[in-house]
C-alpha positions as CSV (number, residue, x, y, z in Angstrom):
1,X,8.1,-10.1,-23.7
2,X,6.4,-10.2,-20.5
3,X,2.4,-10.0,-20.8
4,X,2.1,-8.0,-17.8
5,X,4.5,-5.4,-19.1
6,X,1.2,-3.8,-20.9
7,X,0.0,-3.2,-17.1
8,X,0.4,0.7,-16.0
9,X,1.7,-0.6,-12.8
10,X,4.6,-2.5,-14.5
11,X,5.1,-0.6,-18.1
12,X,9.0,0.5,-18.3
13,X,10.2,-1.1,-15.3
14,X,13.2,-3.4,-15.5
15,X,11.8,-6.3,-13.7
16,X,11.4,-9.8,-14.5
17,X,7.8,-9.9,-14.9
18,X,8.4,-13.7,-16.2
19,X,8.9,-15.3,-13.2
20,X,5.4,-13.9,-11.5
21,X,3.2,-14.3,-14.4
22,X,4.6,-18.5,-13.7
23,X,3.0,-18.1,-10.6
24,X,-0.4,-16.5,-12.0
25,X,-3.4,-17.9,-13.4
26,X,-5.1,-16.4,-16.7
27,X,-8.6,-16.0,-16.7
28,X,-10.7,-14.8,-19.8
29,X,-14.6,-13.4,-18.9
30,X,-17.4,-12.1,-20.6
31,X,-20.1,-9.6,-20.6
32,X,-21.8,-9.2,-16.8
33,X,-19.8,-12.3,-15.4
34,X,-19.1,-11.4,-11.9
35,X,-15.2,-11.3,-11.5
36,X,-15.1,-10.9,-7.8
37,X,-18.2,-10.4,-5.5
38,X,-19.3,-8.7,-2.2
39,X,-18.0,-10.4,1.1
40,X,-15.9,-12.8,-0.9
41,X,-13.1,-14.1,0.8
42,X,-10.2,-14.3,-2.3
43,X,-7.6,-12.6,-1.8
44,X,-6.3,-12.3,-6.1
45,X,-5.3,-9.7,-7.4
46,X,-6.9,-9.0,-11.0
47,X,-4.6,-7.6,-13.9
48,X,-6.7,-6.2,-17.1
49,X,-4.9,-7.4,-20.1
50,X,-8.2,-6.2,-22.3
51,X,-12.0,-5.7,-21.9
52,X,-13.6,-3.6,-19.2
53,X,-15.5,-4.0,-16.0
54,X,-17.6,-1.8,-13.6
55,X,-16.8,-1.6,-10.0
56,X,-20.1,-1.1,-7.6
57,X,-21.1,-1.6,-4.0
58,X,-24.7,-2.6,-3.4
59,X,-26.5,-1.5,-0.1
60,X,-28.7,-3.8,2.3
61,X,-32.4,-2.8,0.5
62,X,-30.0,-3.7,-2.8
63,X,-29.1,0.0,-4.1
64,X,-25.7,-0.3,-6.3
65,X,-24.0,2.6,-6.3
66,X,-20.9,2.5,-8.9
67,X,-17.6,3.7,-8.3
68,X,-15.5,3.0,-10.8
69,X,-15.2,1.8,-14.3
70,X,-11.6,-0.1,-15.3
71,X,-10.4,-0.8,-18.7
72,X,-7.1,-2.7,-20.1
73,X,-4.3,-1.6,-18.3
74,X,-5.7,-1.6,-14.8
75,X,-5.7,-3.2,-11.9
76,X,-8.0,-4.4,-9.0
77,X,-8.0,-6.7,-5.4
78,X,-4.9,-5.5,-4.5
79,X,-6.9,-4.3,-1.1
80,X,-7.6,-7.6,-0.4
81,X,-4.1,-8.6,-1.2
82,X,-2.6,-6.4,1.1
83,X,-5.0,-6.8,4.2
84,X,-6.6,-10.3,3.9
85,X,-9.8,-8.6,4.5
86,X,-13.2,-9.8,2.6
87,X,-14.1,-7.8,-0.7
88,X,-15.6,-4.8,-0.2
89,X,-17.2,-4.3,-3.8
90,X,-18.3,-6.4,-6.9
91,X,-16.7,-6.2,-10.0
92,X,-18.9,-7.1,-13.2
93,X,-17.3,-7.3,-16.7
94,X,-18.8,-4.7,-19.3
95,X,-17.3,-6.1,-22.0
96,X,-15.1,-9.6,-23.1
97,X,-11.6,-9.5,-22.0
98,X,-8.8,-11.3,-20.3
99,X,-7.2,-10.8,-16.8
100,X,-4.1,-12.0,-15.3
101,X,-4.9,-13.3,-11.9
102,X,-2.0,-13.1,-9.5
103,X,-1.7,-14.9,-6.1
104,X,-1.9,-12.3,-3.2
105,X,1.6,-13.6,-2.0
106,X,2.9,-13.3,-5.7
107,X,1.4,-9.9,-5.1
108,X,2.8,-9.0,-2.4
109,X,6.5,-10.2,-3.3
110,X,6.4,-8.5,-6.3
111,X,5.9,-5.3,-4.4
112,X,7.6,-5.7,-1.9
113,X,10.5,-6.4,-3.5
114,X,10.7,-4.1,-6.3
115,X,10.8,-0.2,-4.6
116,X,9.5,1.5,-8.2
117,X,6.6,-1.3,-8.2
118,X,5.6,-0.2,-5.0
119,X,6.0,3.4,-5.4
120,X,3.4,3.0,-8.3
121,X,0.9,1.5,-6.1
122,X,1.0,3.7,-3.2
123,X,0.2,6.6,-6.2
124,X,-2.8,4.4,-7.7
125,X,-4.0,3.8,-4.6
126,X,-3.6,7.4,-3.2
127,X,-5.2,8.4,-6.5
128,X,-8.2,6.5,-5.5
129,X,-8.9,7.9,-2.3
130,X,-8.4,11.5,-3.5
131,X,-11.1,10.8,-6.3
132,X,-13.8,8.8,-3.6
133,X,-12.7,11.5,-1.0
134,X,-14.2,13.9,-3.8
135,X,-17.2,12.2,-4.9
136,X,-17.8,11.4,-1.1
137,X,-17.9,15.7,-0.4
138,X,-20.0,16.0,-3.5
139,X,-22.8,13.2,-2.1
140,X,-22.7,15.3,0.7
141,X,-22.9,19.1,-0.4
142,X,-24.4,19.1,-3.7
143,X,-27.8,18.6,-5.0
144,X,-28.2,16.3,-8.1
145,X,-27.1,19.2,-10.5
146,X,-24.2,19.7,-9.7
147,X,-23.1,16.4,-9.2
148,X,-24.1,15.8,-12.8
149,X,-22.2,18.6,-13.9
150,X,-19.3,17.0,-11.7
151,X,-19.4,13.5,-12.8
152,X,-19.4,14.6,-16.4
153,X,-16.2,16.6,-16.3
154,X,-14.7,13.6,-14.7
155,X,-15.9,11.2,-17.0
156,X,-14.9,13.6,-20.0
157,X,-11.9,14.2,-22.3
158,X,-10.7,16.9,-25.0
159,X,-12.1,17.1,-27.9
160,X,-9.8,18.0,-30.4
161,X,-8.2,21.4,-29.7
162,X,-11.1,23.1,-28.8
163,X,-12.5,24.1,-25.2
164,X,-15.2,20.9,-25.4
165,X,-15.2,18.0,-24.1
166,X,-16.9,14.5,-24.8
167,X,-18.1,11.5,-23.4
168,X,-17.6,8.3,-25.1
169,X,-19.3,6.3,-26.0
170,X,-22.3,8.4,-24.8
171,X,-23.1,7.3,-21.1
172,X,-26.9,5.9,-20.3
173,X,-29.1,7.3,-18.3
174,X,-29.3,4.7,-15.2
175,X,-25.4,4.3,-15.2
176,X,-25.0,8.1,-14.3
177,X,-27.9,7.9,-11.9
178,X,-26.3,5.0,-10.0
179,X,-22.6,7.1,-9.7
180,X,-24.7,10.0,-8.4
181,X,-26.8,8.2,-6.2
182,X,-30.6,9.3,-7.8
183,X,-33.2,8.3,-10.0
184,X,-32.7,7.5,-14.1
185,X,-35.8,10.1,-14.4
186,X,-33.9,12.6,-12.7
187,X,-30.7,12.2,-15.1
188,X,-33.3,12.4,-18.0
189,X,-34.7,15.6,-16.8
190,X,-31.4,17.3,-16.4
191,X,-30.2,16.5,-20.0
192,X,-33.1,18.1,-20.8
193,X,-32.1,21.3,-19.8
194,X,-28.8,21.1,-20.2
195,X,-29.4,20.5,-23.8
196,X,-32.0,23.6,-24.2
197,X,-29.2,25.7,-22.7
198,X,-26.8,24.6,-25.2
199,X,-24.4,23.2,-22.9
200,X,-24.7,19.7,-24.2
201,X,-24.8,18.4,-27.6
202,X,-25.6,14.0,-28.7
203,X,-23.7,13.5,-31.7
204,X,-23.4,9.5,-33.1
205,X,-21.6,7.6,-30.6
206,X,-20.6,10.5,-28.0
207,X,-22.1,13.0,-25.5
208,X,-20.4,16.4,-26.2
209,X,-19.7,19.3,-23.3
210,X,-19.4,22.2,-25.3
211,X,-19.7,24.6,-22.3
212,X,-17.3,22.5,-19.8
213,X,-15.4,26.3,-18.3
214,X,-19.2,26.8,-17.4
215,X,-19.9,23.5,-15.8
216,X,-16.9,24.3,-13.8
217,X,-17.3,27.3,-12.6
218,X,-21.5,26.3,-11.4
219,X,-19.7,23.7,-9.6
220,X,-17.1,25.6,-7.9
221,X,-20.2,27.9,-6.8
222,X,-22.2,25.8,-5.5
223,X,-19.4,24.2,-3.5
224,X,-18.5,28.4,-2.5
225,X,-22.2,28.9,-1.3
226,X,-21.5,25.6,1.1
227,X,-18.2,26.9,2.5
C-alpha cells in the first residue's frame, strides 16, 4: 500500500500513488527544525506522514503572527507549487515526524491529471481562505476578547456528549497571543476572568469551554454592534 494513501488529499482515491511517491523524497524532522522558511525559493510540496508543525509569518520589526497548526494527514507548499512564487510563511516542526516531499512538477501532474485529486485541493485551499478571510474580519472588528472567545471555539472540539468543549492539550499563553495578534499578559488576564465567570475550567492535560453557546453568542454580538 501506497504511503501517501494516509494523506487526506489522497485517502480512497483509486490512483496509483506508487509511481509519484518514486519521484518524491522522504524527509524526517524534529522539534523547531525549520521545514521551509520565509522568501525561500523551493517550490516542494510537503506531505505530513506524522508529527506536527506550526505555520507563522513574521513581520519586518520580527512580530510572528501564527496561522496555522498542521498535524499527520496534511499538507503544505502546494502555493508555491502551483505559482512558482517565493514562500510566503515559515513552517517550524512542533513535534518529530516524517514528511513526504514531492517535486512541484510531481505535484502538479498528479493534479492535473487526476480530476478527484484536484477537486480536493481546490476545497483545502478554498477552506483556507474562508478560515484567514475570518480571522482577517476578526483582527479587524474585534477587540482582544472576543477574538479569544473566537479563536477558542475554533481551536476546540466536543467533549463527550455534552454542550462543552475542550482544548487539547491545553494551549499556552504566548501561542494564543501570537494567533490573536496581542500580548501573553493580555491572554493571562482574560483567562482570569473567564475562569471567575465559570466559563472555563483547566483540568490535567486540557482547557475545557464549558459555556461555548455563550462564547458564541458574545461573539456574534460584538460582530452585530459592528454591522
Amino acid at each position: 500500500m501506497a504511503r501517501l494513501a494516509s494523506i487526506l488529499l489522497f485517502k480512497g482515491l483509486d490512483i496509483d500513488l506508487a509511481s509519484f511517491e518514486a519521484r518524491s523524497n522522504w524527509r524526517r524532522f524534529d522539534p523547531e527544525e525549520i521545514l521551509v522558511d520565509f522568501d525561500d525559493p523551493s517550490t516542494d510540496v510537503y506531505f505530513l506522514l506524522s508529527g506536527d508543525v506550526r505555520v507563522l509569518m513574521r513581520t519586518a520589526a520580527g512580530k510572528e503572527v501564527i496561522l496555522d497548526e498542521m498535524k499527520s494527514g496534511e499538507l503544505f507548499g502546494e502555493l508555491a507549487a502551483m505559482d512558482g512564487i517565493k514562500r510566503s510563511a515559515n513552517v517550524t516542526a512542533l513535534t518529530r515526524g516524517e514528511a513526504c516531499v514531492m517535486p512541484a512538477t510531481v505535484f502538479r501532474d498528479i493534479v492535473y491529471t487526476n480530476r478527484d485529486v484536484a477537486e480536493r485541493l481546490f476545497c483545502v485551499m478554498a477552506s483556507r481562505i474562508r478560515e484567514l478571510n475570518e480571522r482577517f474580519v476578526e483582527q479587524t472588528v474585534l477587540d482582544l476578547r472576543h477574538r479569544l472567545y473566537s479563536e477558542l471555539l475554533r481551536l476546540s472540539s466536543p467533549r463527550g456528549a455534552t454542550a462543552e468543549r475542550v482544548v487539547t492539550p491545553p494551549p499556552f499563553h504566548h501561542i494564543l497571543a501570537a494567533r490573536i495578534g496581542c500580548r501573553r499578559e493580555q491572554v493571562t488576564r482574560e483567562f482570569t476572568m473567564m475562569a471567575h465567570e465559570g466559563l472555563i475550567e483547566r483540568t490535567r492535560g486540557a482547557l475545557v469551554l464549558r459555556q461555548p453557546d455563550v462564547l458564541r453568542e458574545r461573539v456574534a454580538e460584538a460582530l452585530r454592534e459592528e454591522a
